[in-house]
C-alpha positions in Angstrom: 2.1 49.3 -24.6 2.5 45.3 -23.5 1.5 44.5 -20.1 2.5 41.4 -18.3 1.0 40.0 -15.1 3.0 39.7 -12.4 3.2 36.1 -10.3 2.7 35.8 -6.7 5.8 33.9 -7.0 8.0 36.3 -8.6 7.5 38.8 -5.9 8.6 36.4 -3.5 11.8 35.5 -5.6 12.3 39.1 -5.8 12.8 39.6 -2.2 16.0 40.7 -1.0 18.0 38.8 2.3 16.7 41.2 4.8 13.3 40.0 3.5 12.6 43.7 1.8 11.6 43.3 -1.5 13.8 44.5 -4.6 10.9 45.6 -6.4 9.6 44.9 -9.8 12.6 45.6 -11.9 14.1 42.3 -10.8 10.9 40.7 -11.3 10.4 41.5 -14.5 13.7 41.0 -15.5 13.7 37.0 -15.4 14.2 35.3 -18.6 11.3 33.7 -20.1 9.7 30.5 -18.6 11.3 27.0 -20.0 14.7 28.5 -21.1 16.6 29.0 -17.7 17.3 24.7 -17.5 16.5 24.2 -21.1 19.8 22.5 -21.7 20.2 20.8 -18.4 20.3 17.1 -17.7 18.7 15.7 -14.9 19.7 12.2 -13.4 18.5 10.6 -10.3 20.8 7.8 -8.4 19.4 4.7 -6.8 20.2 1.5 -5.4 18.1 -1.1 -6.2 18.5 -4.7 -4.4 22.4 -3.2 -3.8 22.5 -2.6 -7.5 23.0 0.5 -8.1 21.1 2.8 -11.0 21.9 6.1 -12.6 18.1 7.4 -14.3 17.8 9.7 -16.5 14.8 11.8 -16.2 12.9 12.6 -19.6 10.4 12.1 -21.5 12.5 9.9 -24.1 12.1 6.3 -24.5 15.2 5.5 -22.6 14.5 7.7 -19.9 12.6 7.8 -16.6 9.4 9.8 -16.9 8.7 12.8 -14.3 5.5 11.4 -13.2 6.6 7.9 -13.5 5.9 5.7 -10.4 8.6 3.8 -8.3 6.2 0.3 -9.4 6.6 1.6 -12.9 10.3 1.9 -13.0 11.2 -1.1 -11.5 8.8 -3.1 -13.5 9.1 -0.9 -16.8 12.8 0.0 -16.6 14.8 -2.2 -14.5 12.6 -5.6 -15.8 11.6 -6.5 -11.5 8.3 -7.5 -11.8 8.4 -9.5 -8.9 6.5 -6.4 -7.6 3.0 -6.2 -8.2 0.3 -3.3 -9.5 -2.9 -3.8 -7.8 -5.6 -1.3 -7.5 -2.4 1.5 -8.4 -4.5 3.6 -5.8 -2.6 2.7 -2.7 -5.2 0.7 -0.9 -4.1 -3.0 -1.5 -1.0 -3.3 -0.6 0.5 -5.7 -3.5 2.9 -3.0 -4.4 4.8 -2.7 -1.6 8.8 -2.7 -1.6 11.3 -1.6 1.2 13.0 2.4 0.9 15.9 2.4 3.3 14.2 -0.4 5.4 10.6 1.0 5.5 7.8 -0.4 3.7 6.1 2.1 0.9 4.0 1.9 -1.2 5.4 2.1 -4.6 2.5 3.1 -6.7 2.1 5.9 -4.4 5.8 7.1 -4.5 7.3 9.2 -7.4 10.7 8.1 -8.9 12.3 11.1 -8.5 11.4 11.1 -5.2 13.8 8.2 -4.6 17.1 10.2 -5.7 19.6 8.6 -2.9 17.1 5.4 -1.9 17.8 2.2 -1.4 15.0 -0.2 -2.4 14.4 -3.8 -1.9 11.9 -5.9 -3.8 11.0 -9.6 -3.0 13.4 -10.2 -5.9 16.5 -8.9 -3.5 15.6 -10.6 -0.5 16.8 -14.1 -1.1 20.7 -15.1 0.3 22.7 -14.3 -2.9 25.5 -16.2 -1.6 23.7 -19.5 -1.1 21.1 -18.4 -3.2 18.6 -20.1 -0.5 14.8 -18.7 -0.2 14.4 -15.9 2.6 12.8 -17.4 5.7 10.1 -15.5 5.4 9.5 -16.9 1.4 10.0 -21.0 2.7 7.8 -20.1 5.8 5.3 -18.9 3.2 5.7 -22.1 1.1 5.7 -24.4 3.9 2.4 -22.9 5.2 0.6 -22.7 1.7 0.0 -18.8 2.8 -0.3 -18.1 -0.9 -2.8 -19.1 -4.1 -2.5 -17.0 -7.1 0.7 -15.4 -5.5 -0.2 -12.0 -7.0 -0.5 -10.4 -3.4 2.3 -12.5 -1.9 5.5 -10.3 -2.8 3.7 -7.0 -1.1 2.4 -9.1 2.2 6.1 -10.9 2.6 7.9 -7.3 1.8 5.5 -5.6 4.8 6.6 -8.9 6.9 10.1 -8.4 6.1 9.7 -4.5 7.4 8.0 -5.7 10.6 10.8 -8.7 11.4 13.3 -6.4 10.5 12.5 -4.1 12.8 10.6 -6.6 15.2 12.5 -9.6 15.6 9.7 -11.0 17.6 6.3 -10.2 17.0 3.3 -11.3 18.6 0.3 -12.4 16.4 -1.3 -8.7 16.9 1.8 -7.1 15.6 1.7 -9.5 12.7 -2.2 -8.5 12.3 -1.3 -4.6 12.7 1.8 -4.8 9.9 -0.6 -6.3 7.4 -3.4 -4.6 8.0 -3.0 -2.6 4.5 -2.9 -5.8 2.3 -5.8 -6.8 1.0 -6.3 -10.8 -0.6 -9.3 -12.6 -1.7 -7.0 -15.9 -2.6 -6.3 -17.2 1.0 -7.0 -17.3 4.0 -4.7 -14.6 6.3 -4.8 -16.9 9.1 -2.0 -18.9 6.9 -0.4 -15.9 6.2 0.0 -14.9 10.4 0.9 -18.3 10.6 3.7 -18.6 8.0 5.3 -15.4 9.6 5.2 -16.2 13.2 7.1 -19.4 11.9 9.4 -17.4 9.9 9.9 -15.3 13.4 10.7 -18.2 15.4 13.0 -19.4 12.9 15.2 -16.1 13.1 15.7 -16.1 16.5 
């Protein structure tokens, strides 16, 4: 006679409303794993610099991977590689984008996990009317609070956040937003400089 184990988990699907269980006839009685969504199709909807995206997620070419990260996608995908990949561990920063307003890390964040998100990168941040720099991008110019520039688009997205949010920071508030970014390039007393400027000129 064939045995099968039962799951922890199919107990606890098993239970009834009342929270009595239905015992193991219902259990048992599930079809097989991988056939109940085998023909489903999955899509995810984002917006994306007020673009907005419809993802499929797969694991064909033209698809959007399950474990694919938010960095991934939007440099991978949807061609933004304004945002950078540093250590892809979280720790320095360089990835960082906007998700409804809020700076994340992207390298950290699942895709999927952004079903319904608006995101901002440093590519959506300029005045698409005019087409002028943001303030916070001329302030980082004008101040030279950038060398190699591969850190720059995560530091301005984090000031962006903090402005945002903080119309008028003092120079330990600046210190405090950007205390997760991480630069060997420049010196950081540029970078507090160029946003305090940036600050002063949104006010």
């Amino acid at each position: 006679m064939k045995t099968r184990k039962i799951a922890r988990g199919e107990f606890r699907r098993s239970a009834n409303n009342d929270g009595t269980f239905g015992g193991l006839k219902d259990s048992v009685s599930h079809k097989p794993s991988g056939t109940a969504h085998k023909n489903e199709k999955y899509t995810i909807n984002i917006k994306v610099n007020g673009q907005p995206y419809e993802l499929k997620i797969g694991n064909k070419l033209d698809e959007v991977g399950p474990s694919h990260t938010l960095v991934y996608t939007l440099r991978e995908t949807l061609g933004l590689t304004g945002t950078k990949v540093g250590c892809d561990q979280g720790a320095c920063g360089a990835c960082t984008v906007l998700m409804d307003g809020k700076a994340i890390l992207s390298c950290m964040t699942l895709t999927v996990e952004c079903d319904g998100k608006s995101i901002t990168t440093v590519e959506g941040i300029e005045d698409t009317k005019t087409g002028e720099l943001h303030p916070l991008q001329q302030a980082f110019i004008d101040n030279t609070a950038f060398q190699c520039g591969f850190c720059t688009p995560g530091i301005i997205m984090s000031s962006k956040a903090l402005l945002d949010k903080n119309p008028s920071p003092t120079e330990q508030d600046v210190k405090q937003a950007l205390a997760g970014h991480y630069c060997r390039c420049i010196s950081h007393y540029l970078v507090i400089r160029a946003v305090m400027e940036a600050a002063g000129k949104r006010r």
